[in-house]
PAVEX-191362 format. One record per residue (C-alpha): z negated, x, y negated; residue in three letters. Coordinates in nm, 4 decimals, m for minus. Each point is the difference from the previous one (the first is absolute). Example, Ala and Ser with C-alpha at 12.3 -4.5 7.8 and 13.67 -1.06 7.14 Angstrom:
BEGIN
<r w="m0.7800" u="1.2300" v="0.4500" rest="ALA"/>
<r w="0.0660" u="0.1370" v="m0.3440" rest="SER"/>
***
This chain:
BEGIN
<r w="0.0000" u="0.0000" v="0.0000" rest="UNK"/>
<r w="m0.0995" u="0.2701" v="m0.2427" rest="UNK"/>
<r w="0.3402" u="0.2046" v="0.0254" rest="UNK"/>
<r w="0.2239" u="m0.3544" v="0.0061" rest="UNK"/>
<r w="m0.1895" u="m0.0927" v="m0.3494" rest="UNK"/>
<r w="0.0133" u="0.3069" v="m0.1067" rest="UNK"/>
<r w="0.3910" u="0.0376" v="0.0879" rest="UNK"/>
<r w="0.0462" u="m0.3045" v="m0.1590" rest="UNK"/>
<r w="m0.1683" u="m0.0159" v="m0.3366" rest="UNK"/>
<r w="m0.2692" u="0.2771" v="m0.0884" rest="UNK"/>
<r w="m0.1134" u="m0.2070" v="m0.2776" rest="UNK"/>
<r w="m0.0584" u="m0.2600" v="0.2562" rest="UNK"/>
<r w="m0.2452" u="0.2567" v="0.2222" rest="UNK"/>
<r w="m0.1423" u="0.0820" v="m0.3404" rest="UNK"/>
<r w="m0.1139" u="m0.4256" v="m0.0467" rest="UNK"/>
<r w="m0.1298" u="0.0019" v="0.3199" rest="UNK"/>
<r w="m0.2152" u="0.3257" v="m0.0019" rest="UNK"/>
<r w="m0.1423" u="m0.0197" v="m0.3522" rest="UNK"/>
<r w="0.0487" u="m0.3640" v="m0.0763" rest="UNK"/>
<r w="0.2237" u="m0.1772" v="m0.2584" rest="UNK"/>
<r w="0.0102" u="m0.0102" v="m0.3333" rest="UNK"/>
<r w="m0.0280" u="m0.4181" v="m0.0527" rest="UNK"/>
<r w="0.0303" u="m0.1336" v="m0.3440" rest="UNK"/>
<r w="m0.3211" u="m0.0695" v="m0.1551" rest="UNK"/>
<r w="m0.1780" u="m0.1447" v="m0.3072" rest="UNK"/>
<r w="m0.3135" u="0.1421" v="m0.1237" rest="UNK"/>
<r w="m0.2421" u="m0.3254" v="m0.1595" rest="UNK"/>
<r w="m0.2310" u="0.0817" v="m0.3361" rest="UNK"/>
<r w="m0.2725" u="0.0114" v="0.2664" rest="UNK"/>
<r w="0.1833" u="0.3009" v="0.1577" rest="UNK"/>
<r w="0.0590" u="m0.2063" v="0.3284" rest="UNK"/>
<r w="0.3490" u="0.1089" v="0.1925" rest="UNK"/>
<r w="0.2073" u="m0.2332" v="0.1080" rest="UNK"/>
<r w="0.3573" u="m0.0956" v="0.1210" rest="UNK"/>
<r w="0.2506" u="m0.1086" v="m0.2322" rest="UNK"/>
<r w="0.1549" u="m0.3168" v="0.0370" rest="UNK"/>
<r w="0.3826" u="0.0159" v="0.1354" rest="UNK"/>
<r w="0.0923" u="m0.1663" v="m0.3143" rest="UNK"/>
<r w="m0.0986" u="0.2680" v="m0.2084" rest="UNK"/>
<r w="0.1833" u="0.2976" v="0.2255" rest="UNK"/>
<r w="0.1814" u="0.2681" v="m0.1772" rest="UNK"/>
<r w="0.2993" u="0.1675" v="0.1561" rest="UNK"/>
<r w="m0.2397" u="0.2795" v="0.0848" rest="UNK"/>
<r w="m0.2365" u="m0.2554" v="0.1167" rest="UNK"/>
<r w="0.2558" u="m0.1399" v="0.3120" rest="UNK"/>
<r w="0.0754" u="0.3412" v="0.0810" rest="UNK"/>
<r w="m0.3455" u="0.0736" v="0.0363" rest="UNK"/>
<r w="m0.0569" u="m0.2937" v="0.1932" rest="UNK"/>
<r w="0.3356" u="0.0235" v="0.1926" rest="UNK"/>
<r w="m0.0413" u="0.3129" v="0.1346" rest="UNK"/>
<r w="m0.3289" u="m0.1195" v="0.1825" rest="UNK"/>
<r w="0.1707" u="m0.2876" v="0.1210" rest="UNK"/>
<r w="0.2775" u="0.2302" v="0.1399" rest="UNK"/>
<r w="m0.2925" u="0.2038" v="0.1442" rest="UNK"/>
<r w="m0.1766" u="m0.2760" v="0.1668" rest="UNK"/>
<r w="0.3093" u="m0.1360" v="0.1623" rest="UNK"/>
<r w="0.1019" u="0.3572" v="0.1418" rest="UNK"/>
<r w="m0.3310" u="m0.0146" v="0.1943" rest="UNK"/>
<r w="m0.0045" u="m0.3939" v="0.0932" rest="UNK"/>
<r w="0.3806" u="0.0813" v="0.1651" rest="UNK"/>
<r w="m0.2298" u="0.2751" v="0.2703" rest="UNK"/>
<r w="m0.2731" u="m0.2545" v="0.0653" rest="UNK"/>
<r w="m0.0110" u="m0.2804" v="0.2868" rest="UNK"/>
<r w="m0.1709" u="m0.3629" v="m0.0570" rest="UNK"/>
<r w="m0.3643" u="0.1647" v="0.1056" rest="UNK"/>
<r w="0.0261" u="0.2468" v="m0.2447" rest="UNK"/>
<r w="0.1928" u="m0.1762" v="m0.2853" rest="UNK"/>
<r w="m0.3494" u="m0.2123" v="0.0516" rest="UNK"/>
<r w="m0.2257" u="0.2790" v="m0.0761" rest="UNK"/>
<r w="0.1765" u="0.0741" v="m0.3547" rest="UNK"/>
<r w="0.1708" u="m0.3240" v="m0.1302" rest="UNK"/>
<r w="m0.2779" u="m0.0550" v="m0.2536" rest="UNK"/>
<r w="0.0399" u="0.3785" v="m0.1264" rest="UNK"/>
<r w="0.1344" u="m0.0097" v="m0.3908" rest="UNK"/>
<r w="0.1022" u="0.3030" v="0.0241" rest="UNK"/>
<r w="0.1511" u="0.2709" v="0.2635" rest="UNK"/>
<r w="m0.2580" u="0.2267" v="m0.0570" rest="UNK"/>
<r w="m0.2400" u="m0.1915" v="0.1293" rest="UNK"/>
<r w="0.2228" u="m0.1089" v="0.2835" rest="UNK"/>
<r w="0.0587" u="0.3536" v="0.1109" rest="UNK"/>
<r w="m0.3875" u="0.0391" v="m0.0759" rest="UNK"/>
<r w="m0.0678" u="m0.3121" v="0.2668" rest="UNK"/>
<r w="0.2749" u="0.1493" v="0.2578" rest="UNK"/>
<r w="m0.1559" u="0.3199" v="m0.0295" rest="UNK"/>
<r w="m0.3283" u="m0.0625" v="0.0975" rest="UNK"/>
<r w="0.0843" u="m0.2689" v="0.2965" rest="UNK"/>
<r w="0.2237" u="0.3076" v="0.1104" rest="UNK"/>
<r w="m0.1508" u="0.3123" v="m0.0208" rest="UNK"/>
<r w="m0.3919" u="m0.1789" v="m0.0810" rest="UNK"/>
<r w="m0.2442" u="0.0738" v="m0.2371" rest="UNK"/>
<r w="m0.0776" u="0.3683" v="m0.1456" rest="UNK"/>
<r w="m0.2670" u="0.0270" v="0.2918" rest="UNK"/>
<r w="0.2548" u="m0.0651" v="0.2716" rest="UNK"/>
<r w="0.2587" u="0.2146" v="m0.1924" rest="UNK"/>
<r w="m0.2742" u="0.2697" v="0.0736" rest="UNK"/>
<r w="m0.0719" u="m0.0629" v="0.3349" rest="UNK"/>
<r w="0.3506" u="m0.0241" v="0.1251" rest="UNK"/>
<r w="0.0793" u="0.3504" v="m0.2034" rest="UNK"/>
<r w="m0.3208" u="0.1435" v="0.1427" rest="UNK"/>
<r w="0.1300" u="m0.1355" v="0.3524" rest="UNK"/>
<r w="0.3714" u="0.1738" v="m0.0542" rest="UNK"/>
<r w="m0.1487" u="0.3109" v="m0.1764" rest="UNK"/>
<r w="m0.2223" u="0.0867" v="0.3837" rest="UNK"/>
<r w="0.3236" u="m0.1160" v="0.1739" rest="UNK"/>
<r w="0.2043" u="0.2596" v="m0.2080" rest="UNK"/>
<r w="m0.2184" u="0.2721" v="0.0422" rest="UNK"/>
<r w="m0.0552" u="m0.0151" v="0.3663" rest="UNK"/>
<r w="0.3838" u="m0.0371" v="0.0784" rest="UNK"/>
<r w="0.1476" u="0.1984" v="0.2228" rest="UNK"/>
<r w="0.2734" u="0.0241" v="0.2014" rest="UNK"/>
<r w="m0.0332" u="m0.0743" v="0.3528" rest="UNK"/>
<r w="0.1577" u="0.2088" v="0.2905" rest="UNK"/>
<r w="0.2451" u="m0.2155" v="0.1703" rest="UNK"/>
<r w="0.1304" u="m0.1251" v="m0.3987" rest="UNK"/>
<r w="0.3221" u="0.1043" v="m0.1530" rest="UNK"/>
<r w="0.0248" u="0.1351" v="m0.3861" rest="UNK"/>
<r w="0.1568" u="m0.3084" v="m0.0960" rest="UNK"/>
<r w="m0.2353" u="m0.2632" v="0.1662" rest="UNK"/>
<r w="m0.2635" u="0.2329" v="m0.1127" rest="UNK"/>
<r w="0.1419" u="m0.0458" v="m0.3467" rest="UNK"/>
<r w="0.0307" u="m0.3326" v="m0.0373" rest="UNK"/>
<r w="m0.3748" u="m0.0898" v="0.0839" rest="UNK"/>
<r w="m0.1144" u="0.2645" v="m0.2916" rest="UNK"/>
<r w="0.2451" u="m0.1763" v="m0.2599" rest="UNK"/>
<r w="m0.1420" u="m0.3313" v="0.1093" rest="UNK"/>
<r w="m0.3389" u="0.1264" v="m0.1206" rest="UNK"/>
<r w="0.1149" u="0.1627" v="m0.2947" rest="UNK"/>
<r w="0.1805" u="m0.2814" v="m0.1234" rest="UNK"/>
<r w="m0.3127" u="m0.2331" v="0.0915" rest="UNK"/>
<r w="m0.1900" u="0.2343" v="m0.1971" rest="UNK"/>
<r w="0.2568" u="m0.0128" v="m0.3076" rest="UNK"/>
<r w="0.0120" u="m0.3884" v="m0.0056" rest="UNK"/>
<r w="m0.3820" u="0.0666" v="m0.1118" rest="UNK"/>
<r w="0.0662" u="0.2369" v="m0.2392" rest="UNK"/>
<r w="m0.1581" u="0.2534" v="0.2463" rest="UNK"/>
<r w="0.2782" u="0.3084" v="m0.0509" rest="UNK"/>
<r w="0.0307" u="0.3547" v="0.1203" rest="UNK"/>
<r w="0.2221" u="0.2578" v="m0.1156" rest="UNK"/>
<r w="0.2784" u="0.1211" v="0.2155" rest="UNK"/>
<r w="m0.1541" u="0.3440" v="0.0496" rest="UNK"/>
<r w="m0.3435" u="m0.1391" v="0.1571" rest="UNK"/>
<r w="0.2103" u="m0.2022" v="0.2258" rest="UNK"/>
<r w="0.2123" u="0.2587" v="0.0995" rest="UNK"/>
<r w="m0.3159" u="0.1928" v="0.0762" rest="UNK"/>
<r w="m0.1299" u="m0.2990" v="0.2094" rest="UNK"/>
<r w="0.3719" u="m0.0296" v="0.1828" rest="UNK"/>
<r w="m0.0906" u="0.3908" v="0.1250" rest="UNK"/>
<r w="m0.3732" u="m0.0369" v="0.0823" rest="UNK"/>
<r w="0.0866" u="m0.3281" v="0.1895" rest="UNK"/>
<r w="0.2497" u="0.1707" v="0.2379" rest="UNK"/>
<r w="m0.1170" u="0.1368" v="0.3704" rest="UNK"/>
<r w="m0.0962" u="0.3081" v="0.1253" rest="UNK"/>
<r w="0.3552" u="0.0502" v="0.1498" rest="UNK"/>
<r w="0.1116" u="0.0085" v="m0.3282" rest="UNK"/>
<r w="m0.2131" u="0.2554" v="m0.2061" rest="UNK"/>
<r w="0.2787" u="0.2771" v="0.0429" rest="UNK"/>
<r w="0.2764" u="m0.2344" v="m0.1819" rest="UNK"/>
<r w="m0.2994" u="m0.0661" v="m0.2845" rest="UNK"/>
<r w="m0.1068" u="0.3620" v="m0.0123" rest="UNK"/>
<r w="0.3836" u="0.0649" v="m0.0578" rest="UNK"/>
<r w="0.0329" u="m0.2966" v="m0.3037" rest="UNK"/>
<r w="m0.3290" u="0.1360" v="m0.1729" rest="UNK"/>
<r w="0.1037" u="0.3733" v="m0.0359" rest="UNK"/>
<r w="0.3957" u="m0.0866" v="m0.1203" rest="UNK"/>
<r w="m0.0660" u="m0.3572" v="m0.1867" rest="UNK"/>
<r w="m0.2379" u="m0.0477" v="m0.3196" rest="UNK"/>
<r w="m0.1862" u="m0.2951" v="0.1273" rest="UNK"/>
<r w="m0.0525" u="m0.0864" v="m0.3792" rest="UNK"/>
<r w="0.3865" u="m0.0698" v="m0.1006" rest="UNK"/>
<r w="0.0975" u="m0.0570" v="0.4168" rest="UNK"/>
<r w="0.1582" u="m0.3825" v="m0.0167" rest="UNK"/>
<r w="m0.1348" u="m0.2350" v="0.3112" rest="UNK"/>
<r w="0.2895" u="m0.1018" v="0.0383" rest="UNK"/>
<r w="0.1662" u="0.3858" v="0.0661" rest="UNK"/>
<r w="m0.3440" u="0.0421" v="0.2039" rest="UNK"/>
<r w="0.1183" u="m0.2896" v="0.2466" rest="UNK"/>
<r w="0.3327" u="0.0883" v="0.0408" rest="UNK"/>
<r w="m0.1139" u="0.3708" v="0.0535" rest="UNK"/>
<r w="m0.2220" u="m0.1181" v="0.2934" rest="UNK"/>
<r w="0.2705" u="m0.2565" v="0.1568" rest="UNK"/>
<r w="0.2717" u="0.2814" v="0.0236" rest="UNK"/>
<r w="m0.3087" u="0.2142" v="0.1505" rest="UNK"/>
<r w="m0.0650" u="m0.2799" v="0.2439" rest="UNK"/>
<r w="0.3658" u="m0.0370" v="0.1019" rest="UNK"/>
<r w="0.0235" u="0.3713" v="0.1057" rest="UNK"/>
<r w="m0.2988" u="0.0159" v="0.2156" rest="UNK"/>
<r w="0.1445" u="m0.3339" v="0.1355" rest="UNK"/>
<r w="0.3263" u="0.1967" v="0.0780" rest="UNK"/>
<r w="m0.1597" u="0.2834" v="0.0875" rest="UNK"/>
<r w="m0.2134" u="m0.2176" v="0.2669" rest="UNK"/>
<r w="0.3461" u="m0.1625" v="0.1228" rest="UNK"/>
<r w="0.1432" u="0.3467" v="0.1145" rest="UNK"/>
<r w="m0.3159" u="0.1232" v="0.1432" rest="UNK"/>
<r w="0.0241" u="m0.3470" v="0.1763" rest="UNK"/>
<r w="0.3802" u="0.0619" v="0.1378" rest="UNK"/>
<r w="m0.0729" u="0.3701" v="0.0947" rest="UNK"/>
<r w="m0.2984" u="m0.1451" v="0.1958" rest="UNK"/>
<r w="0.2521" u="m0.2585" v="0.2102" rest="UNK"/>
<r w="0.2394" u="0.2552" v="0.0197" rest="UNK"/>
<r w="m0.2194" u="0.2836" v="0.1644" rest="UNK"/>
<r w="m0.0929" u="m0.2658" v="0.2510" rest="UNK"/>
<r w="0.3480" u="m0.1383" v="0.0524" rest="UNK"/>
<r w="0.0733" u="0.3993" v="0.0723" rest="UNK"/>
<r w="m0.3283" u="m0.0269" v="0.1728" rest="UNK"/>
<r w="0.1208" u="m0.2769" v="0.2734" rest="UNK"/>
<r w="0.3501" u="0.1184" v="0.0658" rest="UNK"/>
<r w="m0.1208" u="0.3688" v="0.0693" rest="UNK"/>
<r w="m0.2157" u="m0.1570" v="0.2805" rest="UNK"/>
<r w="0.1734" u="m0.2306" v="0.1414" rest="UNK"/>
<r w="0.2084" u="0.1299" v="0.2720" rest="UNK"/>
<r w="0.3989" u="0.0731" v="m0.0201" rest="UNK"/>
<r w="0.2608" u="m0.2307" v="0.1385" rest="UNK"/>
<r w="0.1906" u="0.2726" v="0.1708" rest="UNK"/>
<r w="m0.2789" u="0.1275" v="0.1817" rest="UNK"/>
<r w="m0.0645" u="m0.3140" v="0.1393" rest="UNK"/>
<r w="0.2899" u="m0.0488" v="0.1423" rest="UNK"/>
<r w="0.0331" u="0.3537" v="0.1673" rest="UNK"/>
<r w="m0.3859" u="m0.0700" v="0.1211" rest="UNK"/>
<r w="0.1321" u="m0.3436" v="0.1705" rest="UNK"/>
<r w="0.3190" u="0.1532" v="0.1246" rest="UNK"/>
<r w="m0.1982" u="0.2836" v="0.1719" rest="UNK"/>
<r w="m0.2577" u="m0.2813" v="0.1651" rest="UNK"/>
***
């Protein structure tokens, strides 16, 4: 929702994050209040407009249940507000579910039996979990975590990344691609250890088993 808005209309993200600018009257009591429709400027409707605009961009993403929760909203501030919180909860479950995500992220770790890739796509899941609370880390501390999470098997390939790579300016991205094309040659490497294996016991079999020719003399002889 926030990059369609956004891709749409930033003034429109701007409404709904800061709140609009409705036309007001100020009373010689100093009490605010909303100026009647007939007394509008052309600044006025724009102001007004644009929340409009705003609050129909986010009624178009909502089904019946939740067009429920935020019909009576005047503005779409305060139906992103509503959203937000029946979404993502109050500021204490925001910190419990970032608490939650912060232990998972630091006790990931690859397992044994996982590929780079799989392996990959449960650590973005947390990160990106973690980002949709405003929980962010920068790309060198997870490109750190991405080489402390790997096994023991692997410690000469992150020995060999440390010493020619500054971890600081290292892209994850580069880092993952660096590890799939070192997970492809052991993989190859396996495969022809693999065929020399069935080959030294094809060799194996035929070298034992005895020849055609001197089965027939043997017979011949009997």
């Amino acid at each position: 929702m926030t990059i369609f808005i956004q891709a749409l209309d930033f003034n429109l993200w701007d409404i709904i994050i800061d709140g609009p600018e409705l036309p007001h009257i100020i009373s010689q009591e100093g009490i605010k209040t909303l100026k009647p429709r007939s007394s509008y400027t052309d600044d006025d409707r724009k102001k007004v407009q644009l929340n409009a605009k705003a609050k129909h961009v986010i009624i178009c993403a909502l089904n019946s249940n939740e067009f429920n929760r935020v019909s009576s909203c005047a503005t779409a501030k305060e139906m992103w507000d509503r959203l937000e919180v029946t979404y993502e909860g109050t500021n204490q479950v925001k910190d419990a579910k970032i608490n939650m995500l912060v232990r998972e992220y630091e006790m990931f770790s690859m397992k044994e039996n996982e590929n780079i890739s799989g392996m990959f796509v449960t650590f973005t899941n947390i990160i990106n979990s973690l980002q949709s609370l405003n929980k962010c880390y920068t790309n060198s501390e997870m490109v750190r975590k991405i080489l402390r999470c790997l096994p023991k098997s692997w410690m000469p390939k992150v020995t060999a990344i440390e010493e020619a790579k500054d971890l600081n300016t290292l892209l994850l991205e580069e880092l993952l691609g660096s590890l799939m094309t070192y997970e492809m040659t052991i993989k190859n490497h396996e495969d022809d250890e693999e065929q020399d294996k069935k080959k030294k016991k094809v060799i194996a079999f035929k070298s034992s088993t005895p020849d055609s020719s001197e089965e027939d003399s043997d017979v011949k002889w009997l």
